[in-house]
ZAMARGU-4260 file (C-alpha; in steps of 0.2 Angstrom, whole numbers, plus 5000, padded with zeros to 4 digits):
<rodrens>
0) 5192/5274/5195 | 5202/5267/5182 | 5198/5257/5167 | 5209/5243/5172 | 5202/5243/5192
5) 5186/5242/5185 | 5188/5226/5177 | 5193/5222/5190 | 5180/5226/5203 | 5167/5218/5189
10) 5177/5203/5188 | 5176/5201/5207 | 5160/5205/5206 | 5156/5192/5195 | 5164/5177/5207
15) 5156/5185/5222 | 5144/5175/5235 | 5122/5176/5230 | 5122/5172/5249 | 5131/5175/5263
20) 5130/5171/5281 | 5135/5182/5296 | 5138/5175/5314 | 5138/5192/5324 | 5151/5192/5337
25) 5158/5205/5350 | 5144/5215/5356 | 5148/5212/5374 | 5167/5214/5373 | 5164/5230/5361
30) 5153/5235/5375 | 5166/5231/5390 | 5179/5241/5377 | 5170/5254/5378 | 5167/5255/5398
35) 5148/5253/5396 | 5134/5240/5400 | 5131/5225/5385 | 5117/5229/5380 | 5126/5248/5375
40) 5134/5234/5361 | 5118/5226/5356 | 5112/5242/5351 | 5129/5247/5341 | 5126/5230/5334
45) 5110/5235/5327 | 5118/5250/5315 | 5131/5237/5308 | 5115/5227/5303 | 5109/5242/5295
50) 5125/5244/5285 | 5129/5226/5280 | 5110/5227/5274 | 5115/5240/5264 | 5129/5233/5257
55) 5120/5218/5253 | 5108/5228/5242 | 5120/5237/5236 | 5130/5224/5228 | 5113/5213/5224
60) 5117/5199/5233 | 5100/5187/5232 | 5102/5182/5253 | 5111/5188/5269 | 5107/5177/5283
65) 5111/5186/5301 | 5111/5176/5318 | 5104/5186/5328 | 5100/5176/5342 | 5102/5157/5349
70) 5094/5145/5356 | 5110/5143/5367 | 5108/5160/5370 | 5093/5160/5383 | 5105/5154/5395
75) 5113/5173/5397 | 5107/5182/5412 | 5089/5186/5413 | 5092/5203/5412 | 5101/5203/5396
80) 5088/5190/5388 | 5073/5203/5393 | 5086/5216/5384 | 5090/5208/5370 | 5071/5204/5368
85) 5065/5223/5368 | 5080/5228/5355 | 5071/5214/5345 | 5054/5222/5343 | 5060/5241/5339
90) 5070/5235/5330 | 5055/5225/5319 | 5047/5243/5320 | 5059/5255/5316 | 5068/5245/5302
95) 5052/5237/5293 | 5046/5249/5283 | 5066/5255/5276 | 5067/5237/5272 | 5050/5237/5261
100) 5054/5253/5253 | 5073/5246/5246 | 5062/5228/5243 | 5069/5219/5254 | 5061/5206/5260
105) 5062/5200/5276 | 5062/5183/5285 | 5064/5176/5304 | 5068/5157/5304 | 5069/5149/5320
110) 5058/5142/5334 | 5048/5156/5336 | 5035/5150/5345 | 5046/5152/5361 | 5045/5171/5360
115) 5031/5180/5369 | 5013/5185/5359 | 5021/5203/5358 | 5038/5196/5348 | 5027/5185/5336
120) 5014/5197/5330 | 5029/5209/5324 | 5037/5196/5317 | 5021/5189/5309 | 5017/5209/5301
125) 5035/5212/5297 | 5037/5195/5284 | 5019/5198/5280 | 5023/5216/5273 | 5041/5214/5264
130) 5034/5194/5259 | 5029/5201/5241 | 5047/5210/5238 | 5059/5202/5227 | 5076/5210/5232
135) 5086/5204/5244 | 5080/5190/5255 | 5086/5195/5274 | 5085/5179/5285 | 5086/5183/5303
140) 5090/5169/5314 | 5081/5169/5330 | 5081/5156/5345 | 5089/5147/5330 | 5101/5132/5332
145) 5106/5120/5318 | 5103/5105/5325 | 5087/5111/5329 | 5085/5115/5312 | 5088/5096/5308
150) 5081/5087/5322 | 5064/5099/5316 | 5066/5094/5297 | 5069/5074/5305 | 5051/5076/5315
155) 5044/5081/5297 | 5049/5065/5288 | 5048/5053/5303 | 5030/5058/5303 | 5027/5056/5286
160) 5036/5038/5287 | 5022/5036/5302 | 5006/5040/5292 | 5012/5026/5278 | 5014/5043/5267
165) 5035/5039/5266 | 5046/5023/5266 | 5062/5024/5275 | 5072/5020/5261 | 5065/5037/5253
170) 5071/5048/5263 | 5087/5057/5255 | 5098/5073/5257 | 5086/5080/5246 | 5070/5077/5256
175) 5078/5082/5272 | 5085/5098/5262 | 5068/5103/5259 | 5062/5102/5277 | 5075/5114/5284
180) 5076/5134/5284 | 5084/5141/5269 | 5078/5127/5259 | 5070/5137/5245 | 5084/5149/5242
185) 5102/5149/5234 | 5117/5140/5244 | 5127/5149/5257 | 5141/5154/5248 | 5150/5163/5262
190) 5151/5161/5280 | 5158/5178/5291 | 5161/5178/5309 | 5165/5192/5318 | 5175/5196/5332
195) 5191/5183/5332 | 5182/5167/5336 | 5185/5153/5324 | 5170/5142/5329 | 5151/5138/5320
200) 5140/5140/5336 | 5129/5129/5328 | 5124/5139/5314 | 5116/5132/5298 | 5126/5115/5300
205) 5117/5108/5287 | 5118/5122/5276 | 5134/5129/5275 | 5142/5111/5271 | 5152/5118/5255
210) 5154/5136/5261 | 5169/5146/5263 | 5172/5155/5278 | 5181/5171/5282 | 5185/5178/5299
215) 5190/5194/5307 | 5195/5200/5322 | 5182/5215/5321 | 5170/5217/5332 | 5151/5216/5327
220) 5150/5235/5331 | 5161/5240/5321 | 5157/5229/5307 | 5156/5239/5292 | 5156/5239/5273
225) 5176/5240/5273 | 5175/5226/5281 | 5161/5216/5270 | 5169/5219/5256 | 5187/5213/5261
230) 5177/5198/5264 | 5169/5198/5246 | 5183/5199/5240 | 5193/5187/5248 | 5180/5175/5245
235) 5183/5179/5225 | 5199/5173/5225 | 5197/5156/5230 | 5195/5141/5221 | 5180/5129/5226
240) 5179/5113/5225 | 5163/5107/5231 | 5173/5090/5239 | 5183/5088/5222 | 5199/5087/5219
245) 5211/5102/5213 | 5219/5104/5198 | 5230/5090/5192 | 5224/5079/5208 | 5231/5089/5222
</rodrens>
């Protein structure tokens, strides 16, 4: 690499997203693409996990949010949800420990309690083993939806205001912040959906307020870090705002 393109690549660098946020999409179609059952996708889906969280090491961004599964999501066929349910835990088992050894460390936010005992108890080792690392924080969004996200942080306060503990007039963006996921870690940056859809899917309403957002046409499987970093680097180029106004008022 050249001098010149190097400077380049730091510069980018430099103005790239601490946290991005990645709506998986495509699994099934990828799946139908390829003449095979959906769950066949799910499980191709998994390796382009493994890469974006290598990429995301790699390029030491502080968060990657993943949303793995809904809560809208239950209302797929029964067979699919049990599927989906069993990919889940091996892949808790088998990624775990890779995740430890590269410090990552790994969270599930969500309503988990929704999940069977199995589900919760590898969930419950696998942020109980990486909880100490101080890499990369990967957040995986499971039976996640983000108006539950606020209705929950809502419950928090309302019951605070009920036990004479908080006055009405207290609560603030701030105090609901603090109740929501994500709360403790840096703003999402970037927002990445794959597949061609151009929708949220009530993902992280709350949180991705002043984020940009990229999308592609890629299918989750065959999501790579091509493709991650074409993101990145569109992201680099553009100007935020933050609700402000442009340069000379436009």
């Amino acid at each position: 690499m050249s001098s010149e393109n190097q400077i380049i690549t730091d510069d980018l660098h430099e103005s790239g997203p601490r946290h991005v946020a990645i709506i998986m999409d495509g699994n099934g179609r990828w799946a139908k693409n390829q003449g095979k059952l959906r769950i066949s996708g799910h499980k191709a889906g998994v390796k382009s996990v493994r890469r974006a969280v290598s990429f995301a090491v790699s390029n030491k961004l502080e968060a990657l949010t993943l949303y793995a599964f809904s809560s809208e999501n239950w209302n797929r066929p029964t067979a699919e949800v049990t599927a989906l349910m069993e990919l889940f835990v091996w892949a808790l088992d088998s990624e775990v420990k890779s995740l430890h050894k590269h410090n990552v460390r790994l969270r599930v936010i969500g309503d988990t309690s929704r999940f069977n005992a199995r589900i919760q108890e590898r969930i419950r080792r696998s942020e109980e083993l990486t909880q100490q690392n101080n890499g990369l924080t990967l957040n995986i969004a499971a039976n996640y939806g983000g108006r539950w996200d606020i209705i929950h942080g809502v419950q928090q306060l309302a019951a605070q205001v009920q036990e004479g503990l908080l006055r009405p007039d207290q609560i603030t963006e701030e105090s609901l912040s603090s109740r929501l996921a994500l709360h403790d870690l840096t703003p999402v940056d970037l927002v990445i959906r794959t597949g061609g859809e151009h929708r949220i899917s009530n993902f992280l309403l709350w949180q991705i307020a002043y984020a940009e957002f990229y999308f592609t046409d890629v299918l989750w499987p065959d999501f790579d870090e091509q493709v991650f970093e074409g993101a990145m680097n569109a992201f680099s180029l553009r100007e935020r705002r933050f609700g402000g106004a442009a340069p000379g008022g436009a």
